[in-house]
TIBA-278410 format. One record per residue (C-alpha): chain; x, y, z; residue in three letters. Coordinates in Angstrom, 3 decimals. Layout:
N
ATOM   kette          x          y          z   rest
ATOM       A          X          Y          Z    Ala
...
This chain:
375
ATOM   kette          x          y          z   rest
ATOM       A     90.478    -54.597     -9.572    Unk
ATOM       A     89.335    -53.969    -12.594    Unk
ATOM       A     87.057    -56.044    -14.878    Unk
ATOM       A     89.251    -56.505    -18.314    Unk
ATOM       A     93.012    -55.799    -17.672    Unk
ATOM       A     93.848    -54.296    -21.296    Unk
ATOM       A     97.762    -54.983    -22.729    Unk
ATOM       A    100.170    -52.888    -22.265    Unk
ATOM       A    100.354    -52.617    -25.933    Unk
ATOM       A     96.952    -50.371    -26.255    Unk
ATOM       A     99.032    -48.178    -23.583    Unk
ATOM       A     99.059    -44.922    -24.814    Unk
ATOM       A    102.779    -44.234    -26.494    Unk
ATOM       A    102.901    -41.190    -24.452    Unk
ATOM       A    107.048    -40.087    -23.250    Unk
ATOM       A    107.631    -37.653    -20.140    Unk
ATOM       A    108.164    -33.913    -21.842    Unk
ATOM       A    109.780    -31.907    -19.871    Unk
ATOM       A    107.738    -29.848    -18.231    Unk
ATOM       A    108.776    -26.061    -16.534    Unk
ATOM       A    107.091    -25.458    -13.660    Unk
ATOM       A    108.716    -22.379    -11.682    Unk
ATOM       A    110.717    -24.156     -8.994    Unk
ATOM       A    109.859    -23.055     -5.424    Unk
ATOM       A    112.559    -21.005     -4.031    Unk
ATOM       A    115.148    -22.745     -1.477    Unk
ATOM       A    115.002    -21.784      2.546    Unk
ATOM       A    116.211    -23.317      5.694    Unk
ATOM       A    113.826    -24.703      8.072    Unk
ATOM       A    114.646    -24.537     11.291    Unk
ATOM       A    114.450    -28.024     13.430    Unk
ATOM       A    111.826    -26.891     15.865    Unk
ATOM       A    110.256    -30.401     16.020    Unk
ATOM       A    113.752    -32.306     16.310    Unk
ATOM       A    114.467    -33.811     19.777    Unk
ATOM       A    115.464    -31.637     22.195    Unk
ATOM       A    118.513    -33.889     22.892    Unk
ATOM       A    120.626    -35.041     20.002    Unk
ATOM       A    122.061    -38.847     20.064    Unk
ATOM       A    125.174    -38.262     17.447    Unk
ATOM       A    125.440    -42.174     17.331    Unk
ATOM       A    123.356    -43.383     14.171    Unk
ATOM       A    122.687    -39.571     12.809    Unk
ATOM       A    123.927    -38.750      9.220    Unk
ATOM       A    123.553    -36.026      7.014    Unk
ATOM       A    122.180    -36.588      3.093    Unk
ATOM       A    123.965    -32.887      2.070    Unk
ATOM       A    123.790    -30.580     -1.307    Unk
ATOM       A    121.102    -32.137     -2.775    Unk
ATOM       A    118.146    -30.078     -4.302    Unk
ATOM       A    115.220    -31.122     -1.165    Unk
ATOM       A    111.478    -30.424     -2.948    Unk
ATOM       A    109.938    -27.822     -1.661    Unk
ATOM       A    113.327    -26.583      0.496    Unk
ATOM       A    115.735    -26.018     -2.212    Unk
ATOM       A    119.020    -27.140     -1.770    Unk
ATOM       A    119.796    -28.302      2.190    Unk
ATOM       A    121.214    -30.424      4.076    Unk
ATOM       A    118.995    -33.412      5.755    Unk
ATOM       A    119.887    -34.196      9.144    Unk
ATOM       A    118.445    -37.853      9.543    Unk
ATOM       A    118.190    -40.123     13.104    Unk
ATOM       A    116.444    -43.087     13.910    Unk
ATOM       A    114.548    -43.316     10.849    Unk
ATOM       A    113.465    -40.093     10.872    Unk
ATOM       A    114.300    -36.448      9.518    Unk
ATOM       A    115.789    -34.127     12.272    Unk
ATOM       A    117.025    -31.133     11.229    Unk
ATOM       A    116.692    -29.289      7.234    Unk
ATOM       A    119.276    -27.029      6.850    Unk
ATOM       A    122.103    -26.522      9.215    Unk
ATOM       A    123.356    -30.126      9.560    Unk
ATOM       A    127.082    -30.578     11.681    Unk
ATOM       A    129.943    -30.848      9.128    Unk
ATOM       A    131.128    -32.818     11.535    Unk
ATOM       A    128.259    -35.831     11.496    Unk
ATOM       A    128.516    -38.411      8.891    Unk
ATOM       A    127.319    -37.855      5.265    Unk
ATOM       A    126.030    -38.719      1.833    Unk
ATOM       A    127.235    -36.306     -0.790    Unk
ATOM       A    124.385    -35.920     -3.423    Unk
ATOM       A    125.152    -32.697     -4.561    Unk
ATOM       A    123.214    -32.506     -8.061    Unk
ATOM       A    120.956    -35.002     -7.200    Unk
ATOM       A    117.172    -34.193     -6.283    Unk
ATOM       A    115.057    -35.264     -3.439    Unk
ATOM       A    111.260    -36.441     -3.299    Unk
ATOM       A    109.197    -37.994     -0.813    Unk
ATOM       A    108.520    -41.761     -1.120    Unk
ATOM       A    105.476    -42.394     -3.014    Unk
ATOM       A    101.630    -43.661     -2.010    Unk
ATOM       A     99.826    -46.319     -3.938    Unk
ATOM       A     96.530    -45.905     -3.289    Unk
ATOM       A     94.859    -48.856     -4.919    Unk
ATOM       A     97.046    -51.932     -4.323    Unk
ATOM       A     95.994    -55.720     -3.492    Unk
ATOM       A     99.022    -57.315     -1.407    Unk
ATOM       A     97.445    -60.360     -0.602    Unk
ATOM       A     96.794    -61.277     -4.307    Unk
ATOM       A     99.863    -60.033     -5.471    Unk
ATOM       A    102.427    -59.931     -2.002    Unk
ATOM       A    105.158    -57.590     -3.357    Unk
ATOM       A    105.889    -55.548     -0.490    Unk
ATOM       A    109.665    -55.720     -0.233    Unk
ATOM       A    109.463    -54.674     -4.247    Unk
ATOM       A    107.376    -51.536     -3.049    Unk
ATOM       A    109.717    -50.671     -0.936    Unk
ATOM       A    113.108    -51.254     -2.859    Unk
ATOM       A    111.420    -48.790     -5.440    Unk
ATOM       A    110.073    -46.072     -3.585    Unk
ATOM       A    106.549    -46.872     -2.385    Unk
ATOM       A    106.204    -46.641      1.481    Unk
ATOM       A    102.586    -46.656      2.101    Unk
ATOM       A     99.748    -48.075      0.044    Unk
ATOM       A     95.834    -48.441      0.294    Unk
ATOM       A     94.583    -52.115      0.344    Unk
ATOM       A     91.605    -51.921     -1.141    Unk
ATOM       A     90.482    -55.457     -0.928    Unk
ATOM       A     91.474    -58.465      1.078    Unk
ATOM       A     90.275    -61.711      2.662    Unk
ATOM       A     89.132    -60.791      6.802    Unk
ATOM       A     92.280    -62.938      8.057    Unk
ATOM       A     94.511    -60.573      5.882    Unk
ATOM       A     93.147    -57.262      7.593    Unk
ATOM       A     93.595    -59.219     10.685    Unk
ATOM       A     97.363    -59.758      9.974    Unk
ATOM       A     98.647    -57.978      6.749    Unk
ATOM       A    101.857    -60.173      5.226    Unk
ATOM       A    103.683    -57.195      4.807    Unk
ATOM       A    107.348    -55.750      5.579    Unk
ATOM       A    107.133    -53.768      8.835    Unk
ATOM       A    108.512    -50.782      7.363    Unk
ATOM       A    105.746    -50.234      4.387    Unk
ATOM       A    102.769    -48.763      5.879    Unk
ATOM       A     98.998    -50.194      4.937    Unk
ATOM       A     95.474    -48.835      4.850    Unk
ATOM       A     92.901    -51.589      4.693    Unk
ATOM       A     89.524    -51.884      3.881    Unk
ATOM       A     89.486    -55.962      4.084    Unk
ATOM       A     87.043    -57.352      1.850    Unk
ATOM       A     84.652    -55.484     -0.447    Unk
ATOM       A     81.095    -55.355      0.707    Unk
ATOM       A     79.209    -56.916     -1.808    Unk
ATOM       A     75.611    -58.279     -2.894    Unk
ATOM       A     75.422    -62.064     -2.840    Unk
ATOM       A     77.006    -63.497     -5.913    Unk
ATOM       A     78.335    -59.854     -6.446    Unk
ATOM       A     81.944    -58.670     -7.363    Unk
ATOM       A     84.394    -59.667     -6.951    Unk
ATOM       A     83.154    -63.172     -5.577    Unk
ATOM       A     82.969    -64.972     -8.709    Unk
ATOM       A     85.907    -64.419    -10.679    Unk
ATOM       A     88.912    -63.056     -8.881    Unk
ATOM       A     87.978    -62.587     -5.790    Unk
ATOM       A     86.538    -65.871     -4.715    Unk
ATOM       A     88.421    -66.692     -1.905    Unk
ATOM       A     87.463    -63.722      0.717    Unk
ATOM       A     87.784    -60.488     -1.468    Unk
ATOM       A     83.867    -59.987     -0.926    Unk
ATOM       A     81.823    -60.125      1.944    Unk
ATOM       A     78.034    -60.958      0.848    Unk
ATOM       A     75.293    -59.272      2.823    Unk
ATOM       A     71.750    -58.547      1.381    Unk
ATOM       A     69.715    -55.776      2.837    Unk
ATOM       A     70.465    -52.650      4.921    Unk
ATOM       A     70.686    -54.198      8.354    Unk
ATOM       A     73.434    -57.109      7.211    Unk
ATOM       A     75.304    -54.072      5.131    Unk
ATOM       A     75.457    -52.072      8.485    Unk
ATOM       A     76.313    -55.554     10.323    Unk
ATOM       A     79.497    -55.851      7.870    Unk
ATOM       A     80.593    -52.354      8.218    Unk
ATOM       A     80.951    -53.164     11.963    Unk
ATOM       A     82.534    -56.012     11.403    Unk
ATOM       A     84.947    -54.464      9.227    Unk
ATOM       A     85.969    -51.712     11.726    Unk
ATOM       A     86.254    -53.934     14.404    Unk
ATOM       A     89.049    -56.158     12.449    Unk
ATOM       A     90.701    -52.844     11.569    Unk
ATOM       A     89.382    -51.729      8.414    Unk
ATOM       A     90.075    -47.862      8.062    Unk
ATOM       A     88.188    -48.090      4.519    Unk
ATOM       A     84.952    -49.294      3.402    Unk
ATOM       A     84.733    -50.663     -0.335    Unk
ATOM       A     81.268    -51.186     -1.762    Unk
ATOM       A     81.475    -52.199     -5.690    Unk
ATOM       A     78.808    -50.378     -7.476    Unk
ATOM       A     78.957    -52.527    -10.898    Unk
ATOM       A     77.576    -55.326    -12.801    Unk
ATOM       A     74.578    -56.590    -11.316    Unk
ATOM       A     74.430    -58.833     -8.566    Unk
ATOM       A     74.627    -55.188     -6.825    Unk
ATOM       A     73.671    -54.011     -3.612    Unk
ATOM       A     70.230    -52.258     -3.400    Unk
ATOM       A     70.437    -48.472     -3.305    Unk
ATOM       A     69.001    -48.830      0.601    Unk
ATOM       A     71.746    -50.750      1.435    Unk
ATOM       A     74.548    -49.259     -0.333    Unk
ATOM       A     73.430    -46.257      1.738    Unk
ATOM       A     73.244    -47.786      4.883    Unk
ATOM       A     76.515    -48.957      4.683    Unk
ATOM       A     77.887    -45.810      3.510    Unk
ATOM       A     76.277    -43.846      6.488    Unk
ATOM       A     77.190    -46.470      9.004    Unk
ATOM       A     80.654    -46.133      7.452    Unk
ATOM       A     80.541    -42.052      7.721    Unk
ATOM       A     79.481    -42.532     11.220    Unk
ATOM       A     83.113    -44.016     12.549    Unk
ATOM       A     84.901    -41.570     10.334    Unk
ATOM       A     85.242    -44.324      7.883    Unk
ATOM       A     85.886    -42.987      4.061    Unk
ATOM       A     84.262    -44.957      1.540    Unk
ATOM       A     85.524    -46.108     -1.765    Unk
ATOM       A     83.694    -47.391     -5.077    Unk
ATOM       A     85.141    -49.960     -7.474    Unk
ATOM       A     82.553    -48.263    -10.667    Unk
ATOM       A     83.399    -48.135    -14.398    Unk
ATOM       A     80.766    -46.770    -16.051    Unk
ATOM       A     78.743    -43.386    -15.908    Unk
ATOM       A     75.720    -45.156    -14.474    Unk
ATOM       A     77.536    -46.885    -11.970    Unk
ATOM       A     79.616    -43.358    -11.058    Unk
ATOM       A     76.166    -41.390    -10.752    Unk
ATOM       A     74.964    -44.077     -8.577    Unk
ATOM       A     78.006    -44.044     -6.400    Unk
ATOM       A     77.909    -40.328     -5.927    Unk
ATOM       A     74.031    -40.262     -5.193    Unk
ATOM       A     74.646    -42.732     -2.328    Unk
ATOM       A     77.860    -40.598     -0.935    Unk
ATOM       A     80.899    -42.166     -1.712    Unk
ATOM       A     83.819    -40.428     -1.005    Unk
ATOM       A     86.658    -42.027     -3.281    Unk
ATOM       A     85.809    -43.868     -7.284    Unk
ATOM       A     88.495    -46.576     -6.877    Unk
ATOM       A     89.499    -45.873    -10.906    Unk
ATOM       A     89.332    -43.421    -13.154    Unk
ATOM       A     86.250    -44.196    -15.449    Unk
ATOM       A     86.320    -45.523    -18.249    Unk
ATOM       A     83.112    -44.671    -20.238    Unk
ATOM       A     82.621    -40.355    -20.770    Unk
ATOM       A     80.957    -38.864    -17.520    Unk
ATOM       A     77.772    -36.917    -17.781    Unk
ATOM       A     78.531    -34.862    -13.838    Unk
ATOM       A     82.221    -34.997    -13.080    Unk
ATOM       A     81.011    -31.952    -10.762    Unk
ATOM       A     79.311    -34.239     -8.965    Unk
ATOM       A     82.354    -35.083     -7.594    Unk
ATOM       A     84.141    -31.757     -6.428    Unk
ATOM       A     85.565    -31.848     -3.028    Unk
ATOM       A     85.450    -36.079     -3.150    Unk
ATOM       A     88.403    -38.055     -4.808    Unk
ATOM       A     89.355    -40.639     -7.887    Unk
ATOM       A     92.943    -42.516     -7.653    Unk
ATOM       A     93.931    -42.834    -11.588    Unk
ATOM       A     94.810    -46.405    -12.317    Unk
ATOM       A     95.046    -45.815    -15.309    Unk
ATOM       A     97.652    -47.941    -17.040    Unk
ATOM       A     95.236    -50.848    -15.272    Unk
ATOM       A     92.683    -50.012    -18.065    Unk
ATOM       A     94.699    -49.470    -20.818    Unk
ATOM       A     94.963    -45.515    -20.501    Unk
ATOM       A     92.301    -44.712    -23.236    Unk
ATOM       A     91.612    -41.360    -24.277    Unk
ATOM       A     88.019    -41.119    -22.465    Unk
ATOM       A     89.250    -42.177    -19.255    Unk
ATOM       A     92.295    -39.586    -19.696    Unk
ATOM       A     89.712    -36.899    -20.350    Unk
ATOM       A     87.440    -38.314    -17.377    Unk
ATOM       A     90.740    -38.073    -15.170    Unk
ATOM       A     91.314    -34.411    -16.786    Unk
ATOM       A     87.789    -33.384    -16.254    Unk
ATOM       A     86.901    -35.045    -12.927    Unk
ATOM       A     90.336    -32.655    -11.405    Unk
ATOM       A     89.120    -29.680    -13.446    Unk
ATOM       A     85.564    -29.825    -10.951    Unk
ATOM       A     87.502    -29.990     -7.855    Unk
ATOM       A     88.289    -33.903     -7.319    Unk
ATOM       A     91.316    -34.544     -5.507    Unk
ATOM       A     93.779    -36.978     -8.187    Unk
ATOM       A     95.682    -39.272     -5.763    Unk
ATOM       A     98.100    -42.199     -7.531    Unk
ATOM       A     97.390    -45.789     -7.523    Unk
ATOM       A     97.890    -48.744     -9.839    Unk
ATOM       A     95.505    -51.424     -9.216    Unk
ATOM       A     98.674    -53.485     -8.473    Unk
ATOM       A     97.848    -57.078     -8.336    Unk
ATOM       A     95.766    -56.779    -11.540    Unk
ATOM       A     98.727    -54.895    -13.232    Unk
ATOM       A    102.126    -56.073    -12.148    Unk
ATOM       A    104.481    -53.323    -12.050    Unk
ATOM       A    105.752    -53.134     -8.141    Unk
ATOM       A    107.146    -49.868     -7.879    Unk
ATOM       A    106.487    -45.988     -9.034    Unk
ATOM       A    105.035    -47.242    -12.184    Unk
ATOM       A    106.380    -45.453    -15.615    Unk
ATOM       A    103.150    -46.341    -17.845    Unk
ATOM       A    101.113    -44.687    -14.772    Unk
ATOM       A    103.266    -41.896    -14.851    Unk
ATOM       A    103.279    -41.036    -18.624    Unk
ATOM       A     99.472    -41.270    -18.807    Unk
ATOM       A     98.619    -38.519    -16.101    Unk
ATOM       A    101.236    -36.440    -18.202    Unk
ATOM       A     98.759    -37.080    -20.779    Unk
ATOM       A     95.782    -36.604    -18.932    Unk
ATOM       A     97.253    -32.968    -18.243    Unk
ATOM       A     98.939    -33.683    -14.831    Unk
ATOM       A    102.187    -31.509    -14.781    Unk
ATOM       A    105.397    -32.577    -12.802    Unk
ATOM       A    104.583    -31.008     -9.425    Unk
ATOM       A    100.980    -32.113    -10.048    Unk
ATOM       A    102.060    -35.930    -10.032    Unk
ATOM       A    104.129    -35.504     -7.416    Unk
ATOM       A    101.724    -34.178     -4.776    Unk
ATOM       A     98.961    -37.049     -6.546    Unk
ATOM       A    101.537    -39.505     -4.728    Unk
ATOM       A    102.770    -38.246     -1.858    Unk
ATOM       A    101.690    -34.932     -0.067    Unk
ATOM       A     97.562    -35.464     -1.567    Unk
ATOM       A     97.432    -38.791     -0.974    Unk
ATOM       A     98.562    -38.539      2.292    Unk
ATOM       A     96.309    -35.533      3.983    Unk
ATOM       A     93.475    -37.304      2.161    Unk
ATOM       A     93.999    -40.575      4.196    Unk
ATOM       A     94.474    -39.123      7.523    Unk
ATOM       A     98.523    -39.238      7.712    Unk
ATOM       A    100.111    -35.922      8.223    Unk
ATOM       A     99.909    -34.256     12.113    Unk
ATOM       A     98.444    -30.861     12.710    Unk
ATOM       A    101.247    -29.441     11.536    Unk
ATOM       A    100.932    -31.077      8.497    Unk
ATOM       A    104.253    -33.651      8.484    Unk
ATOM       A    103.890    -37.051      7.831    Unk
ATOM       A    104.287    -39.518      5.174    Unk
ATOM       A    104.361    -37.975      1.520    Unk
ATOM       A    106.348    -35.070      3.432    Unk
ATOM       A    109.777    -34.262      3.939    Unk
ATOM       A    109.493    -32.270      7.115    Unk
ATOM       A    111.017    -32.180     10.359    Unk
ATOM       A    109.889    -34.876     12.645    Unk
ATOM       A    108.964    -36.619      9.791    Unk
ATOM       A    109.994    -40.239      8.394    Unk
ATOM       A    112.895    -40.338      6.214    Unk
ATOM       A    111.006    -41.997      3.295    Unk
ATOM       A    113.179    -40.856      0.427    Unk
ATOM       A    113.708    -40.972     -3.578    Unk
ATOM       A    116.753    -40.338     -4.629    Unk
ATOM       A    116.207    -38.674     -8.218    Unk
ATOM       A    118.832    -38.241    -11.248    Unk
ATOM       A    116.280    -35.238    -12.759    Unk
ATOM       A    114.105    -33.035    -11.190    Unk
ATOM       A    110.124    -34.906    -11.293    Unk
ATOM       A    108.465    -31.106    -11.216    Unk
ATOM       A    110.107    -31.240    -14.669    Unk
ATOM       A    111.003    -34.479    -15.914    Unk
ATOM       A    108.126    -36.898    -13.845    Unk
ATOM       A    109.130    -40.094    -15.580    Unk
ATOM       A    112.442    -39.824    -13.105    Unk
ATOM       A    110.033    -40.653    -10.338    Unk
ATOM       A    109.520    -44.118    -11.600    Unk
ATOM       A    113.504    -44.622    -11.986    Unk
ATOM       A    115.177    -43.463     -8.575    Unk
ATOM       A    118.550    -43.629     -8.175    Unk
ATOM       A    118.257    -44.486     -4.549    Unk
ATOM       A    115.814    -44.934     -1.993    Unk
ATOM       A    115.690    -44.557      1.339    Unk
ATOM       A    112.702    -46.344      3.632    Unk
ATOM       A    113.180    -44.914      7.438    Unk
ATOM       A    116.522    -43.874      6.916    Unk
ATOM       A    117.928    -46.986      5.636    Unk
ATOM       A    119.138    -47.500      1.564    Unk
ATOM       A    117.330    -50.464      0.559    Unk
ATOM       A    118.724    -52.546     -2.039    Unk
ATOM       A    119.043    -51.770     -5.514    Unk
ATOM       A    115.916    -53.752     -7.624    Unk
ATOM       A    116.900    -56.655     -8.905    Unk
């Protein structure tokens, strides 16, 4: 969360130009990965609609999952959506259901998975969630005593307090043994955790394959977070970096409509890709309170320099190799592949060119099911 949520009136007034991309050229896949045996009852077929990165195919779609691209039976059941395009459902990577539960809203407007990144232990224990919306946790940030969030909005259970190296190991058990498959350490105002223990935790973390993220704001704070080997800054920054290359090969999830989308954390966001850090989408929802693919988000990576197919892959396919999702074969979540779940937006425009149509889908479709137009 961040520390001053900023109107949306200091927003940047930025629209969605259309951008040109060359389109990637259509092919069949062939269903090598569907069942060997098909059930026709349930199966339909989503047909002439413009699939991204397959061109324009048929989906063949089963039990919540995709079956067959290309090649669908005219004689199963369809949806005609000829002229219509098709993207994955998105990833939110920086979302707080417990202080803001919205999941069903998620879901009704294309977001299928999301990254908790801080929540009371009994949460992470038993997320309040729709089954169908899939969550990565990292339970409450590990914190120094009296440190963020634990006085202000995250007083009841968003921190766990610990002091020195051993009790920041301790929690980072604890953590992983309620489920956590993220560590959070806030590297911020002071209280703050010593540098010994901030690395402690973040080798302890490293050791069960445990990425660690980094709520930090300002260039001091990001330094600091990169000496001790964080993996992921929870936001963009907000004050000009001094060694964005610091972090090439890591990763930053924008949130930055949470901040106000200023032009020094646009050119942080700019700069930090242009070294090598992977961009992956999140809102900080619960501190901002748009429960969906968020427009204002949108716009401002279009102004940071993101294209079309750039903000696309920051929300589905990035997102979702950088949190462990896809197989070996690559499918997953944030995919539209064979084997894959049929997590769907249904899209008036094409995003590679117009990306604000992400964040107004004509349909969506959550394991094969429509869900319900937003209210």
């Amino acid at each position: 969360m961040g520390r001053v949520l900023l109107g949306l009136a200091t927003l940047c007034a930025c629209g969605s130009p259309r951008l040109t991309p060359t389109p990637e050229p259509a092919r069949e896949v062939v269903a090598d990965r569907a069942p060997a045996t098909a059930v026709m009852a349930g199966r339909f077929v989503i047909r002439g609609a413009e699939v991204l990165g397959h061109g324009v195919v048929d989906l063949e779609i089963e039990g919540g999952r995709v079956v067959a691209i290309g090649g669908a039976s005219a004689r199963l059941p369809g949806v005609d959506l000829r002229g219509r395009f098709i993207a994955p459902a998105f990833v939110d990577s920086h979302v707080h259901l417990a202080y803001w539960p919205v999941g069903d809203e998620l879901l009704d407007r294309g977001v299928a998975t999301v990254v908790d990144l801080a929540a009371p232990l009994a949460w992470l224990d038993a997320p309040e969630v729709p089954p169908e919306l899939r969550v990565i946790a990292s339970g409450p940030m590990i914190t120094a005593r009296r440190g963020y969030p634990t006085r202000g909005w995250g007083a009841g259970g968003y921190g766990r307090e610990v002091g020195g190296p051993r009790e920041a190991e301790a929690a980072v058990d604890e953590l992983h043994a309620h489920g956590a498959k993220i560590i959070k350490l806030p590297i911020t105002e002071a209280p703050v955790l010593a540098e010994d223990a901030l690395r402690a935790a973040v080798a302890r973390a490293h050791g069960l394959s445990l990425k660690v993220v980094s709520h930090a704001l300002s260039d001091k704070e990001v330094r600091a977070a990169a000496a001790v080997g964080v993996d992921v800054l929870a936001h963009t920054p907000v004050e000009a970096l001094s060694d964005a290359e610091a972090w090439r090969g890591r990763a930053v999830i924008s949130t930055l409509a949470a901040f106000g989308g200023s032009r020094a954390t646009q050119d942080n966001l700019r700069r930090l890709r242009a070294a090598g850090a992977v961009v992956l989408y999140g809102t900080d929802l619960g501190n901002t309170r748009d429960a969906g693919v968020s427009r204002d988000e949108i716009d401002l990576l279009v102004a940071a320099g993101l294209d079309g197919q750039a903000i696309v892959e920051a929300g589905t396919r990035a997102p979702a190799a950088y949190w462990g999702l896809l197989d070996e074969a690559g499918c997953g979540p944030g995919e539209i592949c064979v084997g894959g779940p049929a997590d769907l937006l249904v899209l008036q425009e094409d995003p590679r060119r117009s990306p604000g149509t992400l964040a107004e889908p004509e349909a969506v479709y959550i394991a094969g099911k429509r869900r319900a137009p937003p209210r």
